[in-house]
Structure formats: C-alpha cells, structure tokens
C-alpha positions in Angstrom: 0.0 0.0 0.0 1.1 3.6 -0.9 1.6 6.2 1.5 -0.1 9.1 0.6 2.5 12.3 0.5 2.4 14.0 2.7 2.2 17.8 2.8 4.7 20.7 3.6 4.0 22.4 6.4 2.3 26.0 5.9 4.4 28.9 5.9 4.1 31.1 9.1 1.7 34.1 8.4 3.8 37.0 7.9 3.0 40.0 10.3 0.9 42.5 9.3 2.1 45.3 10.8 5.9 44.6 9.2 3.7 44.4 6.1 2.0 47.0 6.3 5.4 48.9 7.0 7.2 47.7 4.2 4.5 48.7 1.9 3.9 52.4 3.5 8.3 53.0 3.5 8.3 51.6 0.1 5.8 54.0 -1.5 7.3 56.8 0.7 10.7 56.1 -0.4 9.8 55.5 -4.0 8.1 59.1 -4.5 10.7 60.8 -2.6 13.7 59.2 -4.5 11.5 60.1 -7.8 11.2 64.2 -6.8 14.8 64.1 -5.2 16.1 62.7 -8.5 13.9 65.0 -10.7 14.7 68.3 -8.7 11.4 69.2 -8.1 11.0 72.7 -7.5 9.4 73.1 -4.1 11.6 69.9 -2.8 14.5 72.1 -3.6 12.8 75.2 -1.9 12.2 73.7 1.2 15.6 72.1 1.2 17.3 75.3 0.7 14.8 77.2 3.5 15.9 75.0 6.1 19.4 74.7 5.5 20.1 78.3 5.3 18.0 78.4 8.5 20.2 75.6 10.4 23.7 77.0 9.1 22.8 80.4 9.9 22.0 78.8 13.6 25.3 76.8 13.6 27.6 79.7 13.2 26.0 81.9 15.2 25.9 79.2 18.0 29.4 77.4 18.1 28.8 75.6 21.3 25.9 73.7 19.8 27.7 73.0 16.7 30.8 71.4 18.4 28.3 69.1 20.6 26.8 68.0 17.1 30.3 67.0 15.5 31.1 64.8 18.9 27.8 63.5 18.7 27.5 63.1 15.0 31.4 61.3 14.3 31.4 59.3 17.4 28.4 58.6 19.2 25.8 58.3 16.2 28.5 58.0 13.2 27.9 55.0 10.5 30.9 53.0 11.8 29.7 53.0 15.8 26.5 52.2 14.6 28.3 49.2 12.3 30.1 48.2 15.7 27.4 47.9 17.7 25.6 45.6 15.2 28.7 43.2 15.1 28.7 43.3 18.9 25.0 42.0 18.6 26.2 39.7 15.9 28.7 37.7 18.2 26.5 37.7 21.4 24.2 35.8 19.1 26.8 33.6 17.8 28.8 32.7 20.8 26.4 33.4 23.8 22.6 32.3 22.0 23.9 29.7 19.8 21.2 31.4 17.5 23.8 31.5 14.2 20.6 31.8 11.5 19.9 34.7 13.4 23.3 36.0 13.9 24.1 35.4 9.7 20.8 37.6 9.2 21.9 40.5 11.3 25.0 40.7 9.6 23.7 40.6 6.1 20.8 42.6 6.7 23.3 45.5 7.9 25.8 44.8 4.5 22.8 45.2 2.5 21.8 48.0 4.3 25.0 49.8 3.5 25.7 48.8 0.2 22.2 49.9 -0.8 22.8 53.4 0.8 26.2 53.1 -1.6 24.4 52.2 -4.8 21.5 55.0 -4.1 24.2 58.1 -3.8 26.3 56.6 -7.0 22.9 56.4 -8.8 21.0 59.9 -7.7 24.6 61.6 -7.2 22.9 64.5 -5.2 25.7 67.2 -4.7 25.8 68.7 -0.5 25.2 71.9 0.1 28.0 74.0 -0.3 28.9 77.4 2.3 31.0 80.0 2.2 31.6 79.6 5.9 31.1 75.7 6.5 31.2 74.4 10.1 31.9 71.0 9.0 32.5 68.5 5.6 31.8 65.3 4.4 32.2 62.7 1.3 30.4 60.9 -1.1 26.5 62.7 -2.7 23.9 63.1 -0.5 21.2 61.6 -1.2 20.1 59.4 1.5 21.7 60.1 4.6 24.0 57.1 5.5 24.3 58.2 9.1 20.4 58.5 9.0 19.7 55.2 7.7 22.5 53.2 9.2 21.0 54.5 12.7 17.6 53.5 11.3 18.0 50.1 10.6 20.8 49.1 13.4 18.8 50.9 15.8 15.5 49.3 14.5 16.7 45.2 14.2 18.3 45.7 17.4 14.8 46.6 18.9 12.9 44.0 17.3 15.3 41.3 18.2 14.8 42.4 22.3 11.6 42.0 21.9 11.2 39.1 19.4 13.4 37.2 22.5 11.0 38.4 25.1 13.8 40.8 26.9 12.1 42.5 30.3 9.8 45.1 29.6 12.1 47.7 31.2 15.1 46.9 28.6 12.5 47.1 26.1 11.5 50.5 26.4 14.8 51.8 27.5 16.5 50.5 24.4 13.6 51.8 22.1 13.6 55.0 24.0 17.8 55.3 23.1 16.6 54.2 19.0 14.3 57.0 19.3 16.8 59.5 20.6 19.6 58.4 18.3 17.5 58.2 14.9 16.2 61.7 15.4 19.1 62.9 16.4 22.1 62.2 13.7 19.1 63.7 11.5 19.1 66.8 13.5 23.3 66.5 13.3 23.3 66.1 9.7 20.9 69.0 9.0 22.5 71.5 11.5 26.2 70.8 10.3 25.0 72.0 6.6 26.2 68.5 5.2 23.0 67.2 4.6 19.9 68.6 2.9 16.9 67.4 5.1 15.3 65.4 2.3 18.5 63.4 2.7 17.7 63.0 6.3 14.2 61.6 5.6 15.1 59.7 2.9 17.8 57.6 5.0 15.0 57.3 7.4 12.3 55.8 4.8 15.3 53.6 3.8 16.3 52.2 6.9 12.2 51.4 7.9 12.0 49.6 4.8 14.9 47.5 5.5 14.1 46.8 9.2 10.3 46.0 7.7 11.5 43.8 5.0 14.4 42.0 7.0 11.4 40.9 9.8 9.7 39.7 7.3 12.4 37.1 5.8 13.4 36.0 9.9 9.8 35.1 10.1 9.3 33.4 7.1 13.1 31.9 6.6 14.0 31.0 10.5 14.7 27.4 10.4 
C-alpha cells in the first residue's frame, strides 16, 4: 500500500504590521527618490529654507555645533553604529547559539550599507556647499547614510529584544535610546549643513524599509 505524500508544512503568516510597514516605506521612499532625483522645485525650496535656517544657527551658536560633530562622528556615526551591530552579531553567535539569526543580522546590515552606496552613485545629489562651513563630508547626499544606518541598526536591534521576550524595562529603555539616536544624527546632519533634510528623511524611509523587509524574511526563513 502507498503512503499518501504528505504535505509541507504552511508557511508562518507574515506580520501585518511589518507588512503593512514595508508597503507604507516603500511607497514613501519611492516618491521621494522620484522628486529628489527630478529636482522638483518646491523639494528644492524647502531644502534650501531649512538649510540656510540651520547654518545660519550653527555659526551663530558654536557651542551647539561642536556638541553635534562629537555626537554626529562618534556617538551616532555609521561606523559606531556598524560596531554595535557586530557586537550583537557575536553575542548571538557565541552566547545564544542562535547563528541563523546571527548570519541575518550581519547581512541585513551589509545590505543596508551597500544599498545606501548604490543609491548616492545612482542619484549623485551634490551637499550643500557654504561659504563659511562648520563642517564637511564625502560621497553625494542623497540618502543620509548616518540616518539610515542609525535606522536600521537601531530598529533590528529593537525588534530582536523583543522578538526574545527581553524584560519590559530593557524594552522601552532600548527603544527610547533608537528614538533618541534616529532623530538625532538627522538633527546633526541638518545642522552641520552636510546634509539637505530630504537626505535625512530619505535615510529614514530607507532604513524602515529594510528593518520592515528583514522581519519579514526572519519570520518566514527561520529554520
């Protein structure tokens, strides 16, 4: 006698508030990388507005300016954020014995900056440029990579305390620090006049989308 065959288990039902997310950064993102690219004229208005707002602010206010370049190259910069997320990599590694996990994390964050990579090659938005600047950076502009890399570090790291049921109290602190942090290399990046805001937002867009798509494939992918 045969034995009938027997079916595959059902994939896990994917999460609809991550796909809801994706779907909502994805549109945002789109349309934003479509008028950046196009240099749509009230975009560029509103870019300009601000930015000679914020640099006017930064020179007259040196005190505040020199607090935003410690906070913006060491405590919020791309390559603390890249540290933190290899610190998280090996605790999950070594201490959890969770290495799928551990192999996503990393990937997800190479992605993450490789895509931030190919986007400023590709739009090749130029900085703004002062007479009087109060600080400098490399590569185009368009999106923020200190903006996005806070983004989605900040954001996997958050999910992944509470996807492992951490205490309620590490919980909110450690959202309450992503909070703090994402907003805040924004605010760096705008006030130091190396950033136009648009680049800001569009790093954070970015980095939700990731976060939101990366949840997604855990779900659905986790042995």
């Amino acid at each position: 006698m045969q034995t009938p065959p027997v079916d595959s288990p059902p994939a896990p039902p994917q999460p609809r508030a991550a796909v809801r997310l994706a779907r909502a950064s994805a549109v945002c993102s789109a349309l934003l990388l479509t008028l950046v690219a196009a240099e749509w004229g009230p975009l560029i208005r509103l870019d300009d507005g601000i930015a000679s707002t914020t640099h006017r602010w930064a020179v007259d206010q040196p005190g505040v300016t020199h607090a935003m370049r410690v906070l913006t190259d060491w405590v919020w910069d791309t390559w603390t954020m890249r540290l933190l997320c290899a610190v998280a990599v090996l605790w999950l590694w070594w201490r959890r014995g969770d290495r799928w996990t551990a192999v996503w994390l990393g990937a997800t964050c190479l992605a993450g900056s490789l895509l931030q990579q190919v986007l400023k090659a590709l739009v090749d938005r130029p900085r703004p440029v002062w007479p009087d600047p109060v600080d400098s950076a490399h590569y185009a502009a368009f999106p923020s990579g200190h903006a996005m890399t806070a983004t989605f570090v900040c954001g996997l790291l958050v999910w992944l305390l509470h996807h492992r049921g951490a205490a309620r109290g590490l919980r909110r602190t450690a959202l309450a620090v992503a909070v703090v942090s994402v907003a805040g290399v924004g605010v760096t990046r705008v006030w130091l006049g190396v950033h136009w805001a648009t680049d800001v937002l569009g790093g954070w867009l970015l980095g939700t989308l990731l976060v939101a798509l990366a949840v997604l494939v855990h779900r659905r992918r986790r042995p």
